[in-house]
C-alpha positions in Angstrom: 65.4 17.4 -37.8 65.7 21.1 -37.2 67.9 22.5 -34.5 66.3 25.4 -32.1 67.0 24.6 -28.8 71.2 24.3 -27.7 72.0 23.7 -24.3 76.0 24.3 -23.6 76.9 22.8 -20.2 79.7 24.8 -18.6 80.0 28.3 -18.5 83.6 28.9 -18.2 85.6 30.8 -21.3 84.7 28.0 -24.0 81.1 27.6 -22.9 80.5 30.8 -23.1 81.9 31.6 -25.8 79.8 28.5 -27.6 76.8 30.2 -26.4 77.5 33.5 -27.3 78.2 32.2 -31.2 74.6 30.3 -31.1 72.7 32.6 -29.6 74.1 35.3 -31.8 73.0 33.0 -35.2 69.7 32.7 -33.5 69.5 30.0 -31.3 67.7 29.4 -28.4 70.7 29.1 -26.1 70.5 27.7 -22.6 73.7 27.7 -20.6 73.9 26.0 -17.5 77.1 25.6 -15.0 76.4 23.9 -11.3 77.2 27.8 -10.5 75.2 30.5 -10.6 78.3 32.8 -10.0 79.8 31.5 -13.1 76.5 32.1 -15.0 76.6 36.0 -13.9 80.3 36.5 -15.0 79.3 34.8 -18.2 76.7 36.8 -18.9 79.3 39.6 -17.6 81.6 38.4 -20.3 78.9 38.2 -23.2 77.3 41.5 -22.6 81.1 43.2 -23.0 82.0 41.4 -25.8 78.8 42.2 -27.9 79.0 46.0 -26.7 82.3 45.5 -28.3 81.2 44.5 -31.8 78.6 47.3 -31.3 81.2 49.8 -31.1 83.2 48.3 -33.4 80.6 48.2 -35.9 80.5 44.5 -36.4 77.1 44.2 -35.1 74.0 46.4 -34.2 72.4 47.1 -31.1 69.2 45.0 -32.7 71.6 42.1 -32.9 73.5 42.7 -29.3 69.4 42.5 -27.8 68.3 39.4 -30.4 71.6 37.4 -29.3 70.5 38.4 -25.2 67.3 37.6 -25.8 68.3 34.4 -26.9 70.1 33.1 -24.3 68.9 31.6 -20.8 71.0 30.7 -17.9 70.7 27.9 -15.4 72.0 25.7 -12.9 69.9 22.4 -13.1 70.6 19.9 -16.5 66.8 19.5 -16.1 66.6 22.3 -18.7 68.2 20.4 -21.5 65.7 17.8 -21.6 64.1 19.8 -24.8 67.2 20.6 -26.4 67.8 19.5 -30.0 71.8 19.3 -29.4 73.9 19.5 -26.2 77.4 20.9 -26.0 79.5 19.9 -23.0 82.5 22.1 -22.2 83.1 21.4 -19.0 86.0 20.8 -16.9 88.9 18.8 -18.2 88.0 15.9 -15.8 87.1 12.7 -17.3 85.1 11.6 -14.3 82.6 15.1 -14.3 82.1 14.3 -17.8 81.1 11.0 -17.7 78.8 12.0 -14.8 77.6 15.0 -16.7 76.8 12.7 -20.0 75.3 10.1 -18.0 73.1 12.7 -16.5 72.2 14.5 -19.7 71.7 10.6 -21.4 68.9 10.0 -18.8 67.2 13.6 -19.2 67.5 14.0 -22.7 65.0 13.6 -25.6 66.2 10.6 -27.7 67.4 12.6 -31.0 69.1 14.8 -29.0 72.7 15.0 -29.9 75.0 15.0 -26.9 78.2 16.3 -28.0 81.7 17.4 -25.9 84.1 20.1 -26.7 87.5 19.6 -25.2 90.7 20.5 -25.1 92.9 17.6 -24.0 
């Protein structure tokens, strides 16, 4: 199976940062929080960190509008029902998590791997 299509669910400073890393190796990288606020200050966050490679000389502009191009932001799990793997990194509450995977289990294309990233 080839990977294309991520989906990282949470947008906080470990989703987005998950994002940023596969949409910056050429991903299509959907990121979705239950907030739309969060998703601007992600994208916030992203944007000034890849205008800080840029300056740095880590990466080129090309790559800072390849890796924005690549990503998509949005507030409904409906999106991740074409994704070839899904990274949760949401809150550290057991209970949204088991929501959130039982939501993503129902949505989800069959081979889609459904996988958490947590800190606790």
């Amino acid at each position: 199976m080839s990977m294309k299509k991520v989906s990282v669910i949470g947008a906080g400073t470990m989703g987005n940062g998950i994002a940023h890393v596969f949409a910056m190796n050429g991903f299509a990288t959907n990121l979705v929080d239950i907030s739309q606020d969060s998703l601007n200050r992600a994208l916030g966050i992203i944007t000034k960190n890849l205008d800080r490679m840029v300056a740095k000389g880590g990466i080129t502009e090309d790559v800072k509008i390849a890796t924005l191009k690549n990503l998509s932001m949005n507030t409904s799990f409906e999106t991740c029902k074409d994704s070839d793997l899904v990274v949760e990194a949401a809150t550290e509450n057991v209970e949204i998590k088991l929501n959130i995977f039982k939501q993503l289990d129902a949505i989800c294309k069959p081979e889609c791997i459904l996988s958490s990233n947590t800190s606790s």
